[in-house]
N, C-alpha and C positions, 0 to 999 in steps of 0.2 A: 318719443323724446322724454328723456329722465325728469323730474321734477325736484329741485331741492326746497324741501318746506320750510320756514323763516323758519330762526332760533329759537322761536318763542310762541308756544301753540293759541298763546293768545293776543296776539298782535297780528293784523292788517294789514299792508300798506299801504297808502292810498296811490292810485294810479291815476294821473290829469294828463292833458297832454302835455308834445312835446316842449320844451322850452324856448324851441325858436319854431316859429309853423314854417314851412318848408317850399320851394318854389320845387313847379313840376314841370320840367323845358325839357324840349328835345329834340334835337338840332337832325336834321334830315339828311345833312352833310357830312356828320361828324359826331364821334361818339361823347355827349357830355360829360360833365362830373357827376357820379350817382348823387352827391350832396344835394343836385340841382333839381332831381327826381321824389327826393322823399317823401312820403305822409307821417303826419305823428298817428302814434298810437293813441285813439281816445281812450276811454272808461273801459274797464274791462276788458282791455286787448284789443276793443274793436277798432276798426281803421276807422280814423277822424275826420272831420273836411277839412278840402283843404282850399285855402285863401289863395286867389289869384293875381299873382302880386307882380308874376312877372311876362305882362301882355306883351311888353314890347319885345321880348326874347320868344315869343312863339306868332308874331307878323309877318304879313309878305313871303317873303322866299325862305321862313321854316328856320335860318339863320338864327345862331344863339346872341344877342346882343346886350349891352351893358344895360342895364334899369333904371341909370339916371339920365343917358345919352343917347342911350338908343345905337351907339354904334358898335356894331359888329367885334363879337370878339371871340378868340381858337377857343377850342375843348377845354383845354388848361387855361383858367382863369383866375381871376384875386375872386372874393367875396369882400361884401361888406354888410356887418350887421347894424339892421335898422331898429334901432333900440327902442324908438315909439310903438311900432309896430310889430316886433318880436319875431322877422323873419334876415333869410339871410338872401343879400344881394347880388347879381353878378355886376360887376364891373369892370371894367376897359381899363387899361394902363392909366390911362390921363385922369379919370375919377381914381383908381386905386393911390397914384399919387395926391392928390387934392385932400385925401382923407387920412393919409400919413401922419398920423399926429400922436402926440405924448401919452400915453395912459392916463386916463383921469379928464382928457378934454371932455368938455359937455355938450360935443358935437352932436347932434342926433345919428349921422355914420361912423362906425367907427371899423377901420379896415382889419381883417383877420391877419395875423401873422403869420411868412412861408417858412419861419424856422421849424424844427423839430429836434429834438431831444432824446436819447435815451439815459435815464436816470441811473446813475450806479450806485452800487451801495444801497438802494430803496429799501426805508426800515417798513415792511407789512406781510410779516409774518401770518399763518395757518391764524390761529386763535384773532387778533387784528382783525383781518379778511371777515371773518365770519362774525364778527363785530358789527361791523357796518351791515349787516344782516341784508347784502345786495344776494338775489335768489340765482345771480349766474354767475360765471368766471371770467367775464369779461366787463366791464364798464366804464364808462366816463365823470369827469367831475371838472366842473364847472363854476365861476362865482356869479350868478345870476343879480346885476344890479339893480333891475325892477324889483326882484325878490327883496332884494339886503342881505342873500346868505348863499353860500355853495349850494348848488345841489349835485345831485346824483342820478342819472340816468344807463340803461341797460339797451343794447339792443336785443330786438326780437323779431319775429314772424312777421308781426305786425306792426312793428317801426319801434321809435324809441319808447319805453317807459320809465317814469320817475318811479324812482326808490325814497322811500324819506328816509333821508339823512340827519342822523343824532348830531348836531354841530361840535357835543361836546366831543365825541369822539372824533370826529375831524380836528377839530381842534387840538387831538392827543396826537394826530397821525401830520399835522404841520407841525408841530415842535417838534418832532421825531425825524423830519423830514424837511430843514429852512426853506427847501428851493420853493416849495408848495406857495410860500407865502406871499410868490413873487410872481402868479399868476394874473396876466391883464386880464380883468373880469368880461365875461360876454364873446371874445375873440379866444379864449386859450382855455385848453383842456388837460388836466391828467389823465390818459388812458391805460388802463390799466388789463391785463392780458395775462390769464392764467391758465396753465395746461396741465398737466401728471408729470413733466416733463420741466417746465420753465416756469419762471416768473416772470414778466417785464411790464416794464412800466415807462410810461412815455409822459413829455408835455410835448402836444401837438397844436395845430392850429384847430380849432373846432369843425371847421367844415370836415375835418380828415375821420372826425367823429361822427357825422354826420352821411359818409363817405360808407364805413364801414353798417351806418342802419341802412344804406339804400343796398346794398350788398347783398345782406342778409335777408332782408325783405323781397328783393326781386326774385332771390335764389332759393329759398329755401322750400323746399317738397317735401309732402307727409308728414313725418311723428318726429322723425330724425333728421330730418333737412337735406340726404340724399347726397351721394359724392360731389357733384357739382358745387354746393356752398361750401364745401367743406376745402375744396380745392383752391376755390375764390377765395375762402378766408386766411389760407395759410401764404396764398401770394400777393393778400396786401400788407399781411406784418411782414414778410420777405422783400416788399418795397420798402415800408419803413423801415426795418435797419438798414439798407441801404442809404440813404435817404436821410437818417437819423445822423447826429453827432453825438458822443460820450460827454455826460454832466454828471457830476456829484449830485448826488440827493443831499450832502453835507458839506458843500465846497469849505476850501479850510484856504482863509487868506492871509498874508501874512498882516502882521499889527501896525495898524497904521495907513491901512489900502482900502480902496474902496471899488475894486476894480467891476468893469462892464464887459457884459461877455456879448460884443457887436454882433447881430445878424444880419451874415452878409448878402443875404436876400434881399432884405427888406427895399422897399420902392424907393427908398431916397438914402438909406442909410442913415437918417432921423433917427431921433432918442423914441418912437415906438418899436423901433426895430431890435432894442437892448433891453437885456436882462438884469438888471441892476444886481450885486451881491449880497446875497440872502444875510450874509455876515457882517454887515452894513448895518449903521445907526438902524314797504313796499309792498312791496309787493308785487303783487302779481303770482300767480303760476306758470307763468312760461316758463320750459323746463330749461336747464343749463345750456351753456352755448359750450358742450361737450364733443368731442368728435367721438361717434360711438363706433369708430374702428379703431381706436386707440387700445395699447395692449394694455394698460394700465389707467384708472380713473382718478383723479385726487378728488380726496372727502370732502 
C-alpha cells in the first residue's frame, strides 16, 4: 500500500480516536449495517476498545434491537447520535420519530438524517485537496459539537483516523462552497471521494461514513487491500449515486426567496428533515485508499 507523506516534512498529525466510539451488533438473522460493527482507530493505527453500548441489540435470540426500547428492529435502520456519550444508536421507527427534531435542539438524541446529496459544482480543486494535508483520497468531515469545530476523519485498515484540520482552511473551502455551511453538526457528513478518474463529493448521513470505515476495515488484506475491498468500495459509491440526489455546492436563488430543499425521507417530514438555503440571511501513515489496478494514479 502506497503512502503519501504530509505536505510538510515537519508536521505530525496527531491521530485520537474515532469521533463517535462505535457499537459492535450482529444480528444472527440478518445482515446488519457495517456502521453497527465498527472500532475506532486508537493512537498509532492501533485498534481501540471498544464501549459496549449496545447489550440490548446482542440479547436473547441474537436479534438486532433499538437501544432505547429494546424492540426489534430490520437490517436497515435510523441511528441516533448520543451526544453525552459520543456513540451512535440503533433505533426503531417509534424512537427514530420521537427524536425528529430541529437542528440545534439540546436534546441529548439527536436522530441522523436519510437524505443524501451529490454536490455539483464542488469548488476543491488538486492544490485545495492537498491543502487540508488529509494523507488519503477519500474522507469525511464533520461539525463535532463536544469539539466546537469540524473535524476531519479518513478511513483505514484499522478504522477511522482523525486528520487535524487547519479550520482556517476549512473556513476557505465553506465560502467557496455555501452549501457546507449548512451541515447539521454530529448527524451529517461531507464525504469526499477521489480517484485518477473523478471527483465527487457528497453530504450524507454519517452513519453512511461510518458504513464505508466498517467496510474497509473488515475487508481489507495485505499492503494493498486485495480485490475484494476494492470491489466493495466501488459498490457502495455505486449505491450512493443511486441513492444520491443533484445539489449545487452554490445554489443560486432568486432575490427575495428563502427556499427549503424538504427531505423526503425524513421521519415525519419535520424542519430536521430540511436543508435551509445556503443563500439565506494528521496524520497518520496509512497509505492512500488507492485502488492499485487502476491504469492511472492521481498525485
Amino acid at each position: 500500500m502506497t503512502s503519501r507523506p504530509p505536505s510538510r516534512d515537519t508536521v505530525r498529525y496527531p491521530v485520537r480516536p474515532a469521533g463517535l466510539r462505535r457499537l459492535v451488533t450482529r444480528s444472527n438473522t440478518s445482515q446488519p449495517n457495517r456502521a453497527d460493527q465498527v472500532e475506532p482507530a486508537g493512537p498509532a493505527g492501533q485498534a481501540g476498545p471498544v464501549e459496549q453500548v449496545g447489550a440490548v441489540a446482542r440479547a436473547g435470540d441474537g436479534a438486532q434491537r433499538c437501544d432505547l426500547c429494546a424492540a426489534e428492529v430490520p437490517a436497515e435502520h435510523r441511528h441516533l447520535v448520543d451526544t453525552a456519550d459520543r456513540v451512535l444508536r440503533c433505533a426503531c421507527r417509534a424512537c427514530a420519530l420521537l427524536f425528529d427534531r430541529p437542528p440545534g435542539d439540546p436534546a441529548r438524541y439527536r436522530l441522523v438524517p436519510d437524505r443524501r446529496w451529490r454536490l455539483t459544482g464542488f469548488a476543491l480543486d488538486d492544490a485545495a485537496w492537498a491543502g487540508l494535508r488529509i494523507p488519503v483520497d477519500t474522507a469525511f468531515f464533520f461539525v463535532d459539537s463536544g469539539a466546537g469545530r469540524t473535524v476531519a476523519f479518513y478511513p483505514s485498515p484499522a478504522g477511522a483516523v482523525e486528520s487535524l484540520l487547519d479550520l482556517a482552511d476549512w473556513a476557505r473551502l465553506v465560502t467557496a462552497n455555501p452549501v457546507l455551511d449548512r451541515l447539521v453538526p454530529d448527524v451529517e457528513a461531507l464525504l469526499v471521494h477521489r480517484t485518477p478518474d473523478v471527483r465527487e463529493h457528497w453530504l450524507v448521513p454519517i452513519d453512511d461514513c461510518y458504513d464505508l470505515v466498517g467496510l474497509i476495515r473488515s475487508r481489507w488484506t495485505g499492503l494493498a487491500g486485495g480485490p475484494d475491498v476494492w470491489r466493495e468500495i466501488a459498490a457502495f459509491f455505486t449505491r450512493l449515486r443511486d441513492r444520491a440526489r443533484p445539489l449545487p455546492a452554490t445554489p443560486a436563488t432568486p432575490a427575495g426567496t428563502a427556499g427549503k430543499l424538504t427531505d423526503p425521507t425524513s421521519a415525519t417530514g419535520g424542519t430536521a428533515g430540511k436543508l435551509t438555503d445556503p443563500n439565506s440571511a494528521t496524520g497518520g501513515t496509512v497509505g492512500t485508499l488507492t485502488d492499485p489496478t487502476s491504469s492511472r494514479r492521481h498525485g
